[in-house]
MARBAZA-636700 format. One line per field, with one value per atom (N, C-alpha, C, O): z, x, y; residue in three letters. Coordinates in nm, 3 decimals, decimal comma, always signed. Layout:
// residues N
w = Z	...;
u = X	...;
v = Y	...;
aa = ala	...;
This chain:
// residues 149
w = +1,716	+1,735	+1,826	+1,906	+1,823	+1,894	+1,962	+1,907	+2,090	+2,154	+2,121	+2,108	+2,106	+2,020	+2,043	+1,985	+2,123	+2,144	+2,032	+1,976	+2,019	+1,953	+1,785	+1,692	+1,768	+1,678	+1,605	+1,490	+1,703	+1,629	+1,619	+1,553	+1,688	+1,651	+1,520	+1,421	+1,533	+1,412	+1,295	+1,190	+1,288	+1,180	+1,128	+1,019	+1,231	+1,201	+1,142	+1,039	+1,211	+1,129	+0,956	+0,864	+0,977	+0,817	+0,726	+0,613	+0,780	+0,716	+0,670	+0,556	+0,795	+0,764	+0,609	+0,505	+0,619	+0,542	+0,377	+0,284	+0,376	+0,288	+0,191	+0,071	+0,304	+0,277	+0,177	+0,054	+0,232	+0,159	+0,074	-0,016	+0,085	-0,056	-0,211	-0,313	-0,166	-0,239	-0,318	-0,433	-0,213	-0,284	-0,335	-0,387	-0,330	-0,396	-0,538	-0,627	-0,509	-0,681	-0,779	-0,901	-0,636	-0,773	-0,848	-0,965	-0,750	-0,783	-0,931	-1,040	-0,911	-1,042	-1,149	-1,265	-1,105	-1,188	-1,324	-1,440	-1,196	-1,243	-1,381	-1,473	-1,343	-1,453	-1,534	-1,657	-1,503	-1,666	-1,736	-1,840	-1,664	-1,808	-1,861	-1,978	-1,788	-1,860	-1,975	-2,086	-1,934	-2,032	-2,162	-2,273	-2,130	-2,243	-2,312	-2,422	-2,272	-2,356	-2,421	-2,543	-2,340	-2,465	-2,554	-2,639	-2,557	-2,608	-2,549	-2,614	-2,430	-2,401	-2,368	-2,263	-2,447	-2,405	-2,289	-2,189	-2,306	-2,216	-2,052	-1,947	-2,043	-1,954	-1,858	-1,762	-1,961	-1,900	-1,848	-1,767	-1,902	-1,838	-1,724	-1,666	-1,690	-1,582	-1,462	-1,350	-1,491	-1,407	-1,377	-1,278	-1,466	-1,458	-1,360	-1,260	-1,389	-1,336	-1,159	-1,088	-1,129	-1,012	-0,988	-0,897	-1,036	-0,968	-0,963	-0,876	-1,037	-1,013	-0,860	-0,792	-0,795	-0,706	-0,616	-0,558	-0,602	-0,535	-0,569	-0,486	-0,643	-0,635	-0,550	-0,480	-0,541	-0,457	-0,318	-0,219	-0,325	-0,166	-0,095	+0,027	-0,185	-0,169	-0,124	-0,017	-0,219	-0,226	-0,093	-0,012	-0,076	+0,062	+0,181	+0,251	+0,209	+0,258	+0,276	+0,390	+0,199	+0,236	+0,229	+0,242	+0,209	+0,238	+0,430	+0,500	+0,465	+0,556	+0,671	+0,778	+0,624	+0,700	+0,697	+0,810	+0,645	+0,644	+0,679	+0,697	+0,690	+0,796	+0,946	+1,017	+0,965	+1,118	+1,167	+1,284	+1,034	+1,099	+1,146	+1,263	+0,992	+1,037	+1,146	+1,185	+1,199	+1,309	+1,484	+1,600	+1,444	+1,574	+1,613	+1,552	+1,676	+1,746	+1,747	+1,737	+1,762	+1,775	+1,693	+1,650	+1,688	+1,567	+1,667	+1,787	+1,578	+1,668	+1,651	+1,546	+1,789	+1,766	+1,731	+1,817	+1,567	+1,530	+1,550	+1,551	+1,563	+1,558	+1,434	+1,328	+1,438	+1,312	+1,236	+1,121	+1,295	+1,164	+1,122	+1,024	+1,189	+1,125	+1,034	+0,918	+1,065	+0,957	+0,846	+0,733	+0,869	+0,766	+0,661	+0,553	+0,712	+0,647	+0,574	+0,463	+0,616	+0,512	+0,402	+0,296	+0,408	+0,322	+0,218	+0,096	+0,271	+0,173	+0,052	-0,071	+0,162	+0,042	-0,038	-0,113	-0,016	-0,080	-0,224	-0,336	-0,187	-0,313	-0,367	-0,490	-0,313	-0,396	-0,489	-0,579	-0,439	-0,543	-0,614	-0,666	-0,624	-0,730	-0,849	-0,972	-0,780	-0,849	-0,952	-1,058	-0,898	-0,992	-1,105	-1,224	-1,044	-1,155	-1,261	-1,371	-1,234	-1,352	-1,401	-1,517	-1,347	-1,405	-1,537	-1,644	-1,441	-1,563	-1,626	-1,672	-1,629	-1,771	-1,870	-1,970	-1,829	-1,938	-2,007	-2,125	-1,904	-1,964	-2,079	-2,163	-2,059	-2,121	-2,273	-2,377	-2,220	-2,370	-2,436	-2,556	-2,362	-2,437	-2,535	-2,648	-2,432	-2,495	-2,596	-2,653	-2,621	-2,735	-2,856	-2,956	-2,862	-2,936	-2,963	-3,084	-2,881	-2,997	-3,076	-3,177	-2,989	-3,090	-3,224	-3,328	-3,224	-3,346	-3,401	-3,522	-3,347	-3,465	-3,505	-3,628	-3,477	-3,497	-3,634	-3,741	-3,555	-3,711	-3,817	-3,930	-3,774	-3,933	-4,026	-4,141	-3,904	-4,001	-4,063	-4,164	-3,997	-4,026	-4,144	-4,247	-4,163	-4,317	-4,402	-4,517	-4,346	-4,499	-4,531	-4,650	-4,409	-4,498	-4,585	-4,687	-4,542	-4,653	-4,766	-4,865	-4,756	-4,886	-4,953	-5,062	-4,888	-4,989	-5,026	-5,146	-4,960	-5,005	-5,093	-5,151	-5,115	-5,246	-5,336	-5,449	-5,314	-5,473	-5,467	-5,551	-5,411	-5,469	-5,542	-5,632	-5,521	-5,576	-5,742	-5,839	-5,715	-5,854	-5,918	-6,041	-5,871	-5,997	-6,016	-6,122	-5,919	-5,992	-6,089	-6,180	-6,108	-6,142	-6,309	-6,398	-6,308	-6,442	-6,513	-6,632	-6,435	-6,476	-6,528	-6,618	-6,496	-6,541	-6,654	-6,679	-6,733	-6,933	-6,917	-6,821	-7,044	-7,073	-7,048	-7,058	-7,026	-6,998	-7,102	-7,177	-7,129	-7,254	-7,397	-7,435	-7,479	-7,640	-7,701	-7,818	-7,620	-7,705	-7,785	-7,882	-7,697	-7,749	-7,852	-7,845	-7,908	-8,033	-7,990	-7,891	-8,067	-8,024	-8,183	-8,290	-8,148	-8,246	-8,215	-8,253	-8,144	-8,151	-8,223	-8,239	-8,285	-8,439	-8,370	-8,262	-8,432	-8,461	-8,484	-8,507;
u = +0,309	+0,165	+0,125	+0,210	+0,020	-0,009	-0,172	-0,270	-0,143	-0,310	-0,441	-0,462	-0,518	-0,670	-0,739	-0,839	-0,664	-0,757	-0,660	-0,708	-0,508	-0,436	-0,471	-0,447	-0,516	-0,535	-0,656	-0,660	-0,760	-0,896	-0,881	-0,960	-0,766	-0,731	-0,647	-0,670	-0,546	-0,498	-0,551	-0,517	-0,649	-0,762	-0,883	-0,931	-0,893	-0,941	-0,916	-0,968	-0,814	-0,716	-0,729	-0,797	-0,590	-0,607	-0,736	-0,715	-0,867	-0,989	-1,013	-1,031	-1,006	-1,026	-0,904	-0,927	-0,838	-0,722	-0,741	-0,719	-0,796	-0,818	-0,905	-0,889	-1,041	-1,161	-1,074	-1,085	-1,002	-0,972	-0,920	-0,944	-0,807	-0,730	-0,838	-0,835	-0,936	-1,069	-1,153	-1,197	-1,158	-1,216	-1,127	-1,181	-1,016	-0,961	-0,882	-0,817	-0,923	-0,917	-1,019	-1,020	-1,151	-1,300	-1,278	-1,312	-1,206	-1,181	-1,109	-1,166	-0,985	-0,923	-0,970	-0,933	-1,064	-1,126	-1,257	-1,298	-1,269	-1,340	-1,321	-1,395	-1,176	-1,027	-1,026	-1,029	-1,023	-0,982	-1,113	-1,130	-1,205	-1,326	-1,339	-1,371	-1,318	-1,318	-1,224	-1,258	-1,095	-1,009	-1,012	-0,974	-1,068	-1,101	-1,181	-1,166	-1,338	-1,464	-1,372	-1,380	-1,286	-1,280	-1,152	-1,142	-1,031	-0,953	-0,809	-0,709	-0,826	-0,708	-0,602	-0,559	-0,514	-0,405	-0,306	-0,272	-0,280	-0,132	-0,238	-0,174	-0,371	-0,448	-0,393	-0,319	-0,488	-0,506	-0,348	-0,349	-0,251	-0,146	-0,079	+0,013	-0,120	-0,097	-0,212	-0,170	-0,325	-0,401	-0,407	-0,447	-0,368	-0,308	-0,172	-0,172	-0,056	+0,031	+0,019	+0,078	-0,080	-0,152	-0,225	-0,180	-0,300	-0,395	-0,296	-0,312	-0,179	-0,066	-0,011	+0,004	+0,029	+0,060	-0,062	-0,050	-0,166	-0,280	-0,277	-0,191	-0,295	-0,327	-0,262	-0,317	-0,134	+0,006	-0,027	-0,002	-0,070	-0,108	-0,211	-0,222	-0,303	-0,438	-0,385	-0,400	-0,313	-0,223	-0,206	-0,259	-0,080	-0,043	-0,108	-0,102	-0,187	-0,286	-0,372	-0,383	-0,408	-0,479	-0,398	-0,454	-0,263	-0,198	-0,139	-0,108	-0,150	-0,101	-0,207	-0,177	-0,322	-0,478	-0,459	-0,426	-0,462	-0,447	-0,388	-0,427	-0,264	-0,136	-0,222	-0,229	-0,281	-0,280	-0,376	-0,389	-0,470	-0,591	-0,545	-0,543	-0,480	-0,397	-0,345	-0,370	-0,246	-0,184	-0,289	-0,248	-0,385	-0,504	-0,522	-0,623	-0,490	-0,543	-0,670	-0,697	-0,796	-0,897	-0,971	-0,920	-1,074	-1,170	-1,175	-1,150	-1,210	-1,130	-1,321	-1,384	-1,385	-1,479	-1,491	-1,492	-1,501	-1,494	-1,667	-1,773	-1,655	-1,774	-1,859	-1,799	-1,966	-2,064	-2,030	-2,011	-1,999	-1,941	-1,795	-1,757	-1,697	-1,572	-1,622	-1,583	-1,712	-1,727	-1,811	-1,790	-1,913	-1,954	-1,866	-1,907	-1,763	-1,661	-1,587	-1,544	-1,567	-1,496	-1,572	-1,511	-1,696	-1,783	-1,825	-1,837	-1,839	-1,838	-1,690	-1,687	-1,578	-1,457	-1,449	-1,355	-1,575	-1,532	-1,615	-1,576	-1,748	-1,847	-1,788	-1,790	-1,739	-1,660	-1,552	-1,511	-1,487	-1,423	-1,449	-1,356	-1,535	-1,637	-1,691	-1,686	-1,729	-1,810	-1,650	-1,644	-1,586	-1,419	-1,384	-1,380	-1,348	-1,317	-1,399	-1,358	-1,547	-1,667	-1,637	-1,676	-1,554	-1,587	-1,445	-1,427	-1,372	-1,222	-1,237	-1,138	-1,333	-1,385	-1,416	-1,349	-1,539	-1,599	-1,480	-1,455	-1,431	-1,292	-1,197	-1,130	-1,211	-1,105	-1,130	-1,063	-1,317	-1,394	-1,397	-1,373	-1,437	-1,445	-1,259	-1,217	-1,225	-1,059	-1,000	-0,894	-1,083	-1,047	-1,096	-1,026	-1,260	-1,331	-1,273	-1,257	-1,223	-1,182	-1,023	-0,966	-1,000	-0,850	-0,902	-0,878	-0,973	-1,029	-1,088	-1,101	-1,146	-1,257	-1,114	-1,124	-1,001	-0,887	-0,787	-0,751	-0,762	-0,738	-0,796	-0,749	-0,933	-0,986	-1,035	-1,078	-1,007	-1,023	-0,873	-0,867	-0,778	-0,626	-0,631	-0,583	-0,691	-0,696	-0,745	-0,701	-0,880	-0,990	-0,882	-0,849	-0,794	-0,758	-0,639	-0,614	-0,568	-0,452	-0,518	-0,497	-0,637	-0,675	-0,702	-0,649	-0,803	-0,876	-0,691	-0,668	-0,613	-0,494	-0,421	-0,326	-0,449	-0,390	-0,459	-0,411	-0,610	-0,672	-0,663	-0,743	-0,609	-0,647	-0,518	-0,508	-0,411	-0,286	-0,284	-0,236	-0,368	-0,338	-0,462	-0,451	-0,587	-0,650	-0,581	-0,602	-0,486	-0,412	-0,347	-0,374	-0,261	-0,155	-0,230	-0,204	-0,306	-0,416	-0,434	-0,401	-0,496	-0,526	-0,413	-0,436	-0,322	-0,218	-0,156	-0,143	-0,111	-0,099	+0,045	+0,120	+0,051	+0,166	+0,293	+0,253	+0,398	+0,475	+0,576	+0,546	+0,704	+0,786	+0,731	+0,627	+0,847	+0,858	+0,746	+0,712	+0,695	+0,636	+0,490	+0,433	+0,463	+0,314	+0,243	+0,287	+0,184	+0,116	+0,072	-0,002	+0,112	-0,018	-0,095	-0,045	-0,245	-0,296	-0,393	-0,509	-0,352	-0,412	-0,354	-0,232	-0,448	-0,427	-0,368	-0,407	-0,285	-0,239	-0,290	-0,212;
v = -6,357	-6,363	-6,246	-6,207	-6,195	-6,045	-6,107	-6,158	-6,076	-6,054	-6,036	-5,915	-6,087	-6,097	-5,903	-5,860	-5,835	-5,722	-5,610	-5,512	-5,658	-5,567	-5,618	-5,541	-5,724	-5,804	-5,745	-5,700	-5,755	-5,609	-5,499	-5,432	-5,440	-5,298	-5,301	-5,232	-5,392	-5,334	-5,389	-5,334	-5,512	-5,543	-5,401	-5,370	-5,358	-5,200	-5,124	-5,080	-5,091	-4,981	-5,006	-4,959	-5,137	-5,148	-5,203	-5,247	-5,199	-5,228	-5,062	-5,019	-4,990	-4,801	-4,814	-4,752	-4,862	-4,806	-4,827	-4,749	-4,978	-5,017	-4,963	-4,938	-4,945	-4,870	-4,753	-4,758	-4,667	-4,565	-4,551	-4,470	-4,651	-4,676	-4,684	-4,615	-4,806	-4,832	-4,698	-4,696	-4,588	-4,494	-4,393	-4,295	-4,397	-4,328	-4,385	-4,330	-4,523	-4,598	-4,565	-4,548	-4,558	-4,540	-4,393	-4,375	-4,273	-4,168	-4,192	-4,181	-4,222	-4,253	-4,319	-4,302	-4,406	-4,476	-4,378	-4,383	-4,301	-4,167	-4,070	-4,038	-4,038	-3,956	-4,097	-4,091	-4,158	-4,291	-4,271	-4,208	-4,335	-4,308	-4,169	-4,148	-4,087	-3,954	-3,931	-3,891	-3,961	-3,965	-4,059	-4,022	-4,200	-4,255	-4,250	-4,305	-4,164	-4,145	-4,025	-4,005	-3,946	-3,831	-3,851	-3,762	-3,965	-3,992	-3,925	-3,895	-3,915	-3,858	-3,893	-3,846	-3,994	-4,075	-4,003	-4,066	-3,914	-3,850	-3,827	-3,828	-3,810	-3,827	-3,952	-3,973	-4,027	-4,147	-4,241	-4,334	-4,199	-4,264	-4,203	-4,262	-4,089	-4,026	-4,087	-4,117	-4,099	-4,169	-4,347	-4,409	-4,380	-4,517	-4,510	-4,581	-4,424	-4,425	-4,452	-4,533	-4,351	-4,318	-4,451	-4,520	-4,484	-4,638	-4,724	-4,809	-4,737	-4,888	-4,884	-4,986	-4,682	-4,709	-4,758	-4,866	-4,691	-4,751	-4,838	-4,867	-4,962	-5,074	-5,138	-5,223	-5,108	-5,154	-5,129	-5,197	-5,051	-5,046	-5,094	-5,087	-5,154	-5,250	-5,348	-5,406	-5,369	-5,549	-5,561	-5,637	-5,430	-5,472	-5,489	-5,590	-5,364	-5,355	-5,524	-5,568	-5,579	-5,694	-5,798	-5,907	-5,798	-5,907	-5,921	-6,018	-5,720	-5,729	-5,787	-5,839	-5,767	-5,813	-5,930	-5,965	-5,992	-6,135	-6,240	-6,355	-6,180	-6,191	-6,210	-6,310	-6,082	-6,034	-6,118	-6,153	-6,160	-6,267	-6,373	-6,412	-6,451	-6,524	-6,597	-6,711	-6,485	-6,522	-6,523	-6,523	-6,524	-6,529	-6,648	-6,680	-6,736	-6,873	-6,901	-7,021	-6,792	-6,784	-6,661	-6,558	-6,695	-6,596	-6,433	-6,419	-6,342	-6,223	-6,157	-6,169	-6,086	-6,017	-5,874	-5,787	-5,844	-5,752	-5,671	-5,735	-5,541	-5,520	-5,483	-5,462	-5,476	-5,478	-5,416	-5,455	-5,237	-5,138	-5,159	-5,095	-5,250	-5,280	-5,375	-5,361	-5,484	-5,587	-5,541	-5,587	-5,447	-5,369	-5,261	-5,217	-5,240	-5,139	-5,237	-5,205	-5,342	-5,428	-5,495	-5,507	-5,540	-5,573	-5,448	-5,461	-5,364	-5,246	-5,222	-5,212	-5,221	-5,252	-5,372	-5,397	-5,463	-5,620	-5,598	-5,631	-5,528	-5,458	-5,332	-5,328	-5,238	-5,145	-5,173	-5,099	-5,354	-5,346	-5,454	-5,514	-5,483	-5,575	-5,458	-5,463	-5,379	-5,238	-5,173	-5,110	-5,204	-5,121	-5,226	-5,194	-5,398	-5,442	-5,454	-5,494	-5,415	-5,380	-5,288	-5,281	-5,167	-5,055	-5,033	-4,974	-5,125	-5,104	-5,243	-5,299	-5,288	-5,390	-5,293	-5,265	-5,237	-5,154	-5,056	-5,032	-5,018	-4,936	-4,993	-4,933	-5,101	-5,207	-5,219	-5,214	-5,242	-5,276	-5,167	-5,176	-4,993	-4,917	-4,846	-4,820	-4,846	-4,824	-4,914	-4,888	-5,043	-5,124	-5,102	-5,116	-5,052	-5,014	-4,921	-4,903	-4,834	-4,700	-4,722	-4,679	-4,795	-4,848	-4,905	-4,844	-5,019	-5,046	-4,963	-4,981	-4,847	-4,745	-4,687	-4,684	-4,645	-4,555	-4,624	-4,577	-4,783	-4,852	-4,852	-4,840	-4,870	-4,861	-4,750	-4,753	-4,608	-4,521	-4,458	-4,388	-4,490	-4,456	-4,560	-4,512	-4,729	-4,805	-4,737	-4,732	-4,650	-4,586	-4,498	-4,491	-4,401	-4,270	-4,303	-4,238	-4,403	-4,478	-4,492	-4,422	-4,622	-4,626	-4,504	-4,486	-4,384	-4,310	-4,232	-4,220	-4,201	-4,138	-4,219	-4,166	-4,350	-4,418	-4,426	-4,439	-4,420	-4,414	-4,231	-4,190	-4,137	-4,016	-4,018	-3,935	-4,102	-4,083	-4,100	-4,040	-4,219	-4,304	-4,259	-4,258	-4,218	-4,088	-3,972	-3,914	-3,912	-3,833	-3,847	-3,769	-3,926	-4,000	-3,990	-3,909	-4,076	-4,094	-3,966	-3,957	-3,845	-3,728	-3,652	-3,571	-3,663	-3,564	-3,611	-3,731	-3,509	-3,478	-3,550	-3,564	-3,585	-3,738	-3,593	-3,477	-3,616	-3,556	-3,579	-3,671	-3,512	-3,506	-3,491	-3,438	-3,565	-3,446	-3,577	-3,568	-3,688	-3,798	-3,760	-3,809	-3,653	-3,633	-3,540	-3,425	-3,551	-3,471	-3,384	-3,387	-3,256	-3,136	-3,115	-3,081	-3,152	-3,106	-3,009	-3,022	-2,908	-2,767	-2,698	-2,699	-2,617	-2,495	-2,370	-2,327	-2,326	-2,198	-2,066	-1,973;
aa = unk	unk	unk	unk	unk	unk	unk	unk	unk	unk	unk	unk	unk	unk	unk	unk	unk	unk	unk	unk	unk	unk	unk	unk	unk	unk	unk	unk	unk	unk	unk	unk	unk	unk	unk	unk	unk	unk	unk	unk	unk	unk	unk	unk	unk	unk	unk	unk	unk	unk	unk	unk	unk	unk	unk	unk	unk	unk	unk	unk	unk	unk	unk	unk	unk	unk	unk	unk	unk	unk	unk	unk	unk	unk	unk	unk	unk	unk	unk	unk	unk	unk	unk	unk	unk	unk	unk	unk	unk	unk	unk	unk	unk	unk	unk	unk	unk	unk	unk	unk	unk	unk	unk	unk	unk	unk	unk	unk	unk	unk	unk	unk	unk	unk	unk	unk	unk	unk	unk	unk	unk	unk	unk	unk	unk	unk	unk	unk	unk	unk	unk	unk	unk	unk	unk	unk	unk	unk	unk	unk	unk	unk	unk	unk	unk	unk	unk	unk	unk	unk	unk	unk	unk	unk	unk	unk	unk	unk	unk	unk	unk	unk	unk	unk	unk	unk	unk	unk	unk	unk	unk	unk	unk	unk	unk	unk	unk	unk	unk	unk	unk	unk	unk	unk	unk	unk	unk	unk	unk	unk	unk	unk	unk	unk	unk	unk	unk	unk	unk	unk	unk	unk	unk	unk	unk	unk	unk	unk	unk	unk	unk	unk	unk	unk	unk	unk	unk	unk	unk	unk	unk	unk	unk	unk	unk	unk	unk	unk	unk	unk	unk	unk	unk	unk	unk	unk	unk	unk	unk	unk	unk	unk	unk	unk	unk	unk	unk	unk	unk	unk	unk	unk	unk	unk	unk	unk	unk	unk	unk	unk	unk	unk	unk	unk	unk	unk	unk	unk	unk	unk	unk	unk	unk	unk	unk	unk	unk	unk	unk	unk	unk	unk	unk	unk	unk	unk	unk	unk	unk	unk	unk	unk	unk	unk	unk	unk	unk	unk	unk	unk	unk	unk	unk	unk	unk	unk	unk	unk	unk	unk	unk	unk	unk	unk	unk	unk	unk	unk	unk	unk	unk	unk	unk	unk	unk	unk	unk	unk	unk	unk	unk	unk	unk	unk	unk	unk	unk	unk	unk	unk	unk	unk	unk	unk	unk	unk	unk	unk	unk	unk	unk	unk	unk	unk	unk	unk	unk	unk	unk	unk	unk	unk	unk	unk	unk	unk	unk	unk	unk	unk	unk	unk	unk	unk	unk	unk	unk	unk	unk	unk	unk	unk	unk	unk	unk	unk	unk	unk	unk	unk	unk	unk	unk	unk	unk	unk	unk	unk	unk	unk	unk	unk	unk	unk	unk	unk	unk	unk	unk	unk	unk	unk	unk	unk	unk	unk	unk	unk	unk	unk	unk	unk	unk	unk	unk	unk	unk	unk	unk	unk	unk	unk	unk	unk	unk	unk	unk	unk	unk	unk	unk	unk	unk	unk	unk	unk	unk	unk	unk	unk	unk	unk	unk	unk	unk	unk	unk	unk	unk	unk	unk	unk	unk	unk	unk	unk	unk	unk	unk	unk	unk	unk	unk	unk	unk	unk	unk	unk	unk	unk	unk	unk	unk	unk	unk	unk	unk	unk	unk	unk	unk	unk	unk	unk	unk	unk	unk	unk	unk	unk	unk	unk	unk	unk	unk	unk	unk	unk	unk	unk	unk	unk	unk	unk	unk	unk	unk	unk	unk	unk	unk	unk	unk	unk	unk	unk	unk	unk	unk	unk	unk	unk	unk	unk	unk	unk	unk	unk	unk	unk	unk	unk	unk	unk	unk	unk	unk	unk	unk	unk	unk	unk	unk	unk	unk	unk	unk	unk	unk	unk	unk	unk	unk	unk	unk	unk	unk	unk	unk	unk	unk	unk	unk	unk	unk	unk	unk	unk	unk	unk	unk	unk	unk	unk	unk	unk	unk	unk	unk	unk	unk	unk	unk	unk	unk	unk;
């Protein structure tokens, strides 16, 4: 258990910390929609790669806060702009899991627009097969020529 004054310091700290982690998710979050409005798979898994570790460090980050509250016997007096810095990371990341919804929805949509135009071009490449197929002159000794000489 740690002292109620080391207890707001280091509730601070990792609130600053968090805070930052936070905006440097929205950053990434930034590079993903970009990469997915324009289709850029090898993009976007490089920026994913990048937010898993950030996320990891959110986690911890607020598991380690929570801990530290936790362990307080008594409610700890944080001041306005620490408690304001954390409420800001609580809406910033309300504002992210909205934003990698839409991500979710739009990266699905284009998977489905991608299936179904990879179905049309099968089909139209099987009916161009089999009007070919049709068009072309009977082949071997079976057939008549009745053109003149």
């Amino acid at each position: 258990m740690i002292d109620g004054r080391d207890a707001e310091n280091r509730l601070e700290q990792l609130i600053d910390e968090r805070l930052d982690v936070m905006h440097q998710l929205l950053e990434q979050t930034t590079q993903q929609e970009a990469a997915v409005g324009e289709g850029h798979m090898s993009q976007l898994m490089a920026v994913l790669s990048t937010k898993q570790r950030l996320v990891e460090q959110f986690v911890r980050l607020s598991q380690t806060l929570r801990a530290v509250r936790d362990s307080c016997p008594e409610p700890l007096a944080l001041s306005d702009s620490v408690r304001s810095r954390h409420r800001q990371c609580d809406s910033l990341h309300a504002e992210l899991l909205s934003r990698e919804s839409a991500c979710e929805k739009q990266l699905t949509s284009r998977r489905d627009d991608m299936a179904d135009e990879m179905s049309r071009s099968s089909n139209t490449r099987r009916a161009a097969s089999g009007y070919g197929q049709s068009q072309l002159p009977p082949t071997g000794g079976n057939s008549l020529d009745l053109s003149s000489d």
